[in-house]
Every structure is written in C-alpha cells, then in structure tokens.
C-alpha positions as CSV (number, residue, x, y, z in Angstrom):
1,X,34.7,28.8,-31.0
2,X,32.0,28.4,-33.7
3,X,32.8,24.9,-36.1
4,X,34.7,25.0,-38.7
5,X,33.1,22.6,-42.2
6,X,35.5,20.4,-43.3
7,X,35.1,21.0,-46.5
8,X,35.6,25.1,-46.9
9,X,37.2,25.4,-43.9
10,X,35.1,28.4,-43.0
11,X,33.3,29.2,-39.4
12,X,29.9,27.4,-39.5
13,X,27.2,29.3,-37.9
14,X,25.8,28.4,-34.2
15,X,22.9,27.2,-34.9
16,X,20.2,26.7,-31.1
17,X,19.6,23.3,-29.4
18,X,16.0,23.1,-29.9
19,X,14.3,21.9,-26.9
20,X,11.7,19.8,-27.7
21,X,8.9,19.9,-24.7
22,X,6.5,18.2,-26.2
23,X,8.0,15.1,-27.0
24,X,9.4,15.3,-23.4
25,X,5.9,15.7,-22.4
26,X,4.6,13.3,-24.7
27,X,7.1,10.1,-23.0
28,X,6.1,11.1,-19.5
29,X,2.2,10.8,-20.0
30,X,2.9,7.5,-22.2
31,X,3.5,5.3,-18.5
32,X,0.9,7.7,-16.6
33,X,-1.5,6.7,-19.1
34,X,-0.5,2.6,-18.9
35,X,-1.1,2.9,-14.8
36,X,-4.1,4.7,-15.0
37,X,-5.5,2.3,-17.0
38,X,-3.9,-0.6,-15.1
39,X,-5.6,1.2,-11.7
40,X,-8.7,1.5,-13.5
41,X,-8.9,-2.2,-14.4
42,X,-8.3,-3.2,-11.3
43,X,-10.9,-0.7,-9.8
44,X,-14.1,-1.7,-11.8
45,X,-12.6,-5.8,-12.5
46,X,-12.4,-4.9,-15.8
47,X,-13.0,-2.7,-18.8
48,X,-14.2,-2.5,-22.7
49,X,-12.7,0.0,-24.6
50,X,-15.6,2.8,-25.0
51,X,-15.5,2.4,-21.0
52,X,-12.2,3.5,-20.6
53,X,-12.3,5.7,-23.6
54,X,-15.0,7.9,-21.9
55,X,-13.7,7.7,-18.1
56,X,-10.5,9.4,-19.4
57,X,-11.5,11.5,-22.8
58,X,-9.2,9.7,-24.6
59,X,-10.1,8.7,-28.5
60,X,-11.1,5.1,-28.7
61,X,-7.7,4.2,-31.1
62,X,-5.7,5.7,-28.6
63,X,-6.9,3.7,-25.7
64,X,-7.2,0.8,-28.1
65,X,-3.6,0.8,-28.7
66,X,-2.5,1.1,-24.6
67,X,-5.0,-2.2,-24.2
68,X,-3.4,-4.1,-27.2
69,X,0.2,-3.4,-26.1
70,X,-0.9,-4.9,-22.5
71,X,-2.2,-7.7,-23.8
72,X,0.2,-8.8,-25.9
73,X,3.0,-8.3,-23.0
74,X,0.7,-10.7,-20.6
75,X,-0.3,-8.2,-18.6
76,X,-3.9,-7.9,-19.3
77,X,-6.2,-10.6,-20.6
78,X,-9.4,-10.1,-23.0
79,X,-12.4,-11.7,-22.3
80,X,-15.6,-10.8,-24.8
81,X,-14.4,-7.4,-25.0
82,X,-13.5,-6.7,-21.5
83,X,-10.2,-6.6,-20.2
84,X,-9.0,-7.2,-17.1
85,X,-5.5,-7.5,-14.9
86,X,-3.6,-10.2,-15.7
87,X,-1.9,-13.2,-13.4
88,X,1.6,-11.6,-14.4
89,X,1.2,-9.2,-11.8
90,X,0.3,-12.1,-9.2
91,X,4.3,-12.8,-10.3
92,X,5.4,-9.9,-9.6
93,X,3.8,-9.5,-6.9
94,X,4.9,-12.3,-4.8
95,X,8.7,-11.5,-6.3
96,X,8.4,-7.9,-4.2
97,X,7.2,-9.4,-0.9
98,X,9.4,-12.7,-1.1
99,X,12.2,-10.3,-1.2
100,X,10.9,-8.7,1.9
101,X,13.1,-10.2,5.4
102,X,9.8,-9.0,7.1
103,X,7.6,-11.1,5.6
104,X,9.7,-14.3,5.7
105,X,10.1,-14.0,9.2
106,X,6.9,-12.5,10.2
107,X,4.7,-15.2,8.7
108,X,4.7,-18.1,10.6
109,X,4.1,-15.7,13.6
110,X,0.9,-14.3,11.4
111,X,-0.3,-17.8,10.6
112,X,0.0,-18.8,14.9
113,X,-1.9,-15.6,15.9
114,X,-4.4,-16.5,13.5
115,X,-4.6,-20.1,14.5
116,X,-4.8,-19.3,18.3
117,X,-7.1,-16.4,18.2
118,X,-9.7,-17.7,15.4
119,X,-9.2,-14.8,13.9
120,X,-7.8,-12.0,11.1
121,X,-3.9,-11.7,11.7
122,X,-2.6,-9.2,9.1
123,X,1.5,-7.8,8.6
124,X,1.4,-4.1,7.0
125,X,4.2,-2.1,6.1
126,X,4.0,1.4,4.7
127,X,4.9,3.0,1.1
128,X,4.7,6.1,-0.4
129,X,2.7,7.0,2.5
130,X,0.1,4.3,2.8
131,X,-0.6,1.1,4.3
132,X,0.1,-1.7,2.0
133,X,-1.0,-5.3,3.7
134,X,1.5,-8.0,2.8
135,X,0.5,-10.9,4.3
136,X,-3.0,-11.9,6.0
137,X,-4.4,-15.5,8.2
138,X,-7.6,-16.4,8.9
139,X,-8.4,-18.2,11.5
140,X,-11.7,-20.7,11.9
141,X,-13.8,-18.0,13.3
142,X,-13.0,-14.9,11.2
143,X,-15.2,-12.8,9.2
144,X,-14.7,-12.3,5.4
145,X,-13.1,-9.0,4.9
146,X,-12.1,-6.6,1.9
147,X,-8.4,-7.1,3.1
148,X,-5.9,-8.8,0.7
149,X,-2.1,-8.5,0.2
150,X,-1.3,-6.0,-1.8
151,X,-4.5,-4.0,-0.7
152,X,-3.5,-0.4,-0.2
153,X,-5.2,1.4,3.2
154,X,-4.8,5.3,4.4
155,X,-2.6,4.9,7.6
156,X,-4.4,7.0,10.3
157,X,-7.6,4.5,9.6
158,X,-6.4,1.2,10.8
159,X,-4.1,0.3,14.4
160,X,-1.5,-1.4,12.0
161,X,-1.4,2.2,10.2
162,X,-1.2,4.2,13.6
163,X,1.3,1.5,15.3
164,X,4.0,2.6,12.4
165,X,3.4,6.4,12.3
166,X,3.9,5.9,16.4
167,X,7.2,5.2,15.8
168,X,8.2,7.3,13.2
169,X,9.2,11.1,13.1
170,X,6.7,13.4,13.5
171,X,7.9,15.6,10.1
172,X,7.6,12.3,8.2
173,X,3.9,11.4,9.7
174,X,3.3,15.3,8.9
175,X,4.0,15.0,5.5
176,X,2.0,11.6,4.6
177,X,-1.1,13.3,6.1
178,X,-0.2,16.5,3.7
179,X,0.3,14.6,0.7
180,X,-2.6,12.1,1.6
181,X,-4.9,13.7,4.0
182,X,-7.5,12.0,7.0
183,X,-10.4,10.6,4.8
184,X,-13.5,9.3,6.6
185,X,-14.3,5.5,6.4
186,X,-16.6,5.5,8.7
187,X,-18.0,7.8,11.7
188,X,-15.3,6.5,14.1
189,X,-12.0,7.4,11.8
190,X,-9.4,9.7,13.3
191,X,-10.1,12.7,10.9
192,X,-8.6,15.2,13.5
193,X,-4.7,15.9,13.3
194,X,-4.3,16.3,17.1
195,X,-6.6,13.6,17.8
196,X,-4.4,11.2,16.0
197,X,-0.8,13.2,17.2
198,X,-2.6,12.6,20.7
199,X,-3.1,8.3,20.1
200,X,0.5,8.7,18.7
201,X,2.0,9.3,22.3
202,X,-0.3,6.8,23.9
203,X,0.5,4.1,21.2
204,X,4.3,5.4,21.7
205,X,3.9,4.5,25.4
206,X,2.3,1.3,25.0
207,X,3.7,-0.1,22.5
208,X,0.3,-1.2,20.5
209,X,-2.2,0.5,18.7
210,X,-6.3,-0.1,18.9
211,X,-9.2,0.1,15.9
212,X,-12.2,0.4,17.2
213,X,-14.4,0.4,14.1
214,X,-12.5,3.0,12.3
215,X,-11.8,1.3,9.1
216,X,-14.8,-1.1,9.1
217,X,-18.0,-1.3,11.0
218,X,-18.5,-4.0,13.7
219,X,-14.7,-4.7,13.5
220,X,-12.0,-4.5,15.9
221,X,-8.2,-4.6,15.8
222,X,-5.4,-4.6,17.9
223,X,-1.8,-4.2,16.6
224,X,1.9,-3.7,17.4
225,X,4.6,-2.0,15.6
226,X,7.5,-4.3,14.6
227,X,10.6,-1.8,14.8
228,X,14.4,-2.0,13.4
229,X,17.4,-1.0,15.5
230,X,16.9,2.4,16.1
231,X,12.9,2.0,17.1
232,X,11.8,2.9,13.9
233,X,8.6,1.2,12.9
234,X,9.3,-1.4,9.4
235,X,5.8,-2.7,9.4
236,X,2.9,-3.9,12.2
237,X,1.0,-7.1,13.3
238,X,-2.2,-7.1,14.0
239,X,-5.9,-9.1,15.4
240,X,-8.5,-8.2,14.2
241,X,-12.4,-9.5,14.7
242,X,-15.8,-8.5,15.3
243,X,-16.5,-6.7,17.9
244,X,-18.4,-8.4,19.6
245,X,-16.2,-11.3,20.1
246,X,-12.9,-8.2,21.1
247,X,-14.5,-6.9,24.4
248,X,-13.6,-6.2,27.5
249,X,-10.0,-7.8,28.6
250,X,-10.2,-9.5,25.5
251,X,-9.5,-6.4,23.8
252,X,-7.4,-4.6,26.1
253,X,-5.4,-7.0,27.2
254,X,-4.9,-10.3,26.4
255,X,-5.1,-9.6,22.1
256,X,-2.6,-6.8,23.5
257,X,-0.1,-9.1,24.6
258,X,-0.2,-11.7,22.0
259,X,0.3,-9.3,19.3
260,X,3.6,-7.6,21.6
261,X,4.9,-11.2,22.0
262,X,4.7,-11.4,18.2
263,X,6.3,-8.4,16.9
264,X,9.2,-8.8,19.6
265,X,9.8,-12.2,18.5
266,X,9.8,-10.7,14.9
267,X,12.2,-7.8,15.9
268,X,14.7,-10.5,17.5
269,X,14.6,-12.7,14.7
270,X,14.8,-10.0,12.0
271,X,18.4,-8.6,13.7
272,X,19.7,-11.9,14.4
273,X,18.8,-14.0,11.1
C-alpha cells in the first residue's frame, strides 16, 4: 500500500529506488586503485607522482591524493619526491605468518636443514593460487637468491609449488593453472599441462618434488609436501643449491631424505602440538 503523509492524510505517490551504479562503481575502484599503486611501489622500489600518473592514466591530483592518504596512514614514506613502501607492512607482515601453526613449528626444522646442508632451506604455502615463501635459511655455503618471505612464485615453477599441487585435487590444481596459467622462467619450466599432471603422480608416489633449473638457472631444489590429516598438502620444505654442488646421490637421494624427515617431523608435531 502506497504511504500515506501525515499531514493530509492522502496516498503519497511511489516514487523508484534509484540505483546508483556509479557510486557503487566508484567505492570498488577506490581500494583497486590503493593496491595497484601499493604493487607498483613495490615493483619499481619506488615512485614520483608523474611516474605513477603516466603508468596508470590517472590525472596527477588524483594520484596525488591516493599517495598523500598513504603517507599519512604510515604506509608509504616520501623521500625527495619518491615514495616508497613503508615498514608498516613489515608489521603486518610478520602478524600474518606468526599466526601461522606452520611456520612456528616448521622453523627450527628450516633453520637445521639449512645449517646441515650449507644451503637454501625455504617453507612455502599456497594462496589464491600461488606460492607465497614464508620463511627462508641460509646456510654458509648458499648463493644469494631473489627469494624472500612474502615473495609470491607461480606454483608449477618451483618443487615446493609442485610438492603441494601433488597432494591436492586435481579440479583445484586445474583451476590455479586456469586462473594463473604455466609462464616460462626459464627453458626448463614445466609449461605443458600433462607434463606437469605426469610429475604430479611421480611426486604423489614419492613423496618429494625436484627443480632442476626451472625457476632459476644453475639452481637446484628438492622439496617435500608437509600434509594435514587427510594428506592434503598445507605448505612444502625444501633444499635448494647450485647445481653443481646437488648431483648425483646428492640430489636424488640423500637431499631427498633429509627434506622427508623434515616435513614428517613437521606433520607429527603440527597434529600433536
């Protein structure tokens, strides 16, 4: 029944709920906008204004204002007209993997591989379909490497990657690989989608992945899946070196077996603690 006014007590016409798109529109591209810029920061270490104005076609003001409203919330710092990402993201951060039961329990075993081996020990876990790497050791004799926690990796390009699509449905592994493809990295990458479902059900079997070159030249890596109750993969350890320190037995067996012993130990503590 249409209103009646309280004042003439006659029917008040039914008037349309205007939907407003554009301010809907308008909100949703505000945060887009704050990220990009964010992911652009951290891409180039830093930005001017006229730089990030021109990468996204955005008026100078505009862009101006995204910058200032970082800034003064901490997140980004100026420095003679360039900004940059600021240490509050370092806090928050270390608040997302601190809160992480795999992390607390998987690093001393990350620091000892590292130790024993001389080498790179990494922990990934997967999100939103990549590999994120949350923790990393380096041992006496390891090379410096891009890697870092918080460093974001396509899965199928690295064994910690393939160890945790091993041991996860094939429909979910399908879909990452839709939504994020095979990219290259170098000539050795698993761009194939058999290929890889083929490693899958050898990785499956064995119980540890191998990266021979296929994320970075001259480097190998060995990892193992670290599973939950039902033998689904929650993250993967790994060894990684150059390659040629990881031949023979070195690489397919005895850096095999260390990084097993690891994750097991990790499963048992992560059910029992």
């Amino acid at each position: 029944m249409p209103p009646i006014s309280e004042f003439t007590g006659r029917l008040l016409p039914i008037r349309p709920i205007a939907h407003d798109m554009s301010d809907t529109e308008s909100a949703l591209k505000a945060p887009k906008t704050t990220f990009k810029i964010i992911d652009a920061l951290k891409e180039h270490n830093g930005a001017t204004v006229t730089e990030l104005s021109n990468r996204f076609d955005r008026p100078t003001s505009t862009v101006h204002d995204y910058l200032q409203t970082l800034e003064s919330e901490e997140y980004l710092v100026k420095e003679d007209g360039v900004y940059r990402v600021g240490a509050r993201f370092l806090e928050l951060g270390e608040q997302v993997r601190n809160r992480k039961k795999v992390f607390s329990i998987s690093r001393p075993e990350i620091d000892s591989l590292a130790a024993e081996t001389g080498e790179h020990s990494n922990l990934l876990i997967e999100e939103h379909g990549r590999g994120v790497f949350l923790y990393k050791a380096r041992g006496e004799k390891a090379v410096q490497l891009d890697t870092h926690a918080g460093m974001r990796v396509p899965l199928q390009t690295t064994a910690l990657g393939k160890a945790i699509m091993a041991f996860r449905p094939r429909e979910e592994v399908e879909a990452i690989l839709d939504a994020h493809g095979m990219p290259e990295i170098t000539d050795n990458t698993i761009t194939d989608r058999d290929a890889l479902f083929d490693e899958l059900a050898e990785i499956r079997e064995n119980e540890v992945a191998l990266d021979d070159e296929e994320r970075v030249s001259g480097m190998r890596c060995v990892a193992a899946p670290i599973t939950d109750e039902n033998n689904r993969a929650i993250a993967a350890l790994s060894v990684s070196g150059l390659k040629s320190r990881m031949l023979g037995d070195t690489f397919t067996e005895e850096i095999p077996e260390m990084v097993s012993k690891s994750a097991n130990l990790v499963e048992v503590n992560l059910t029992y603690s």
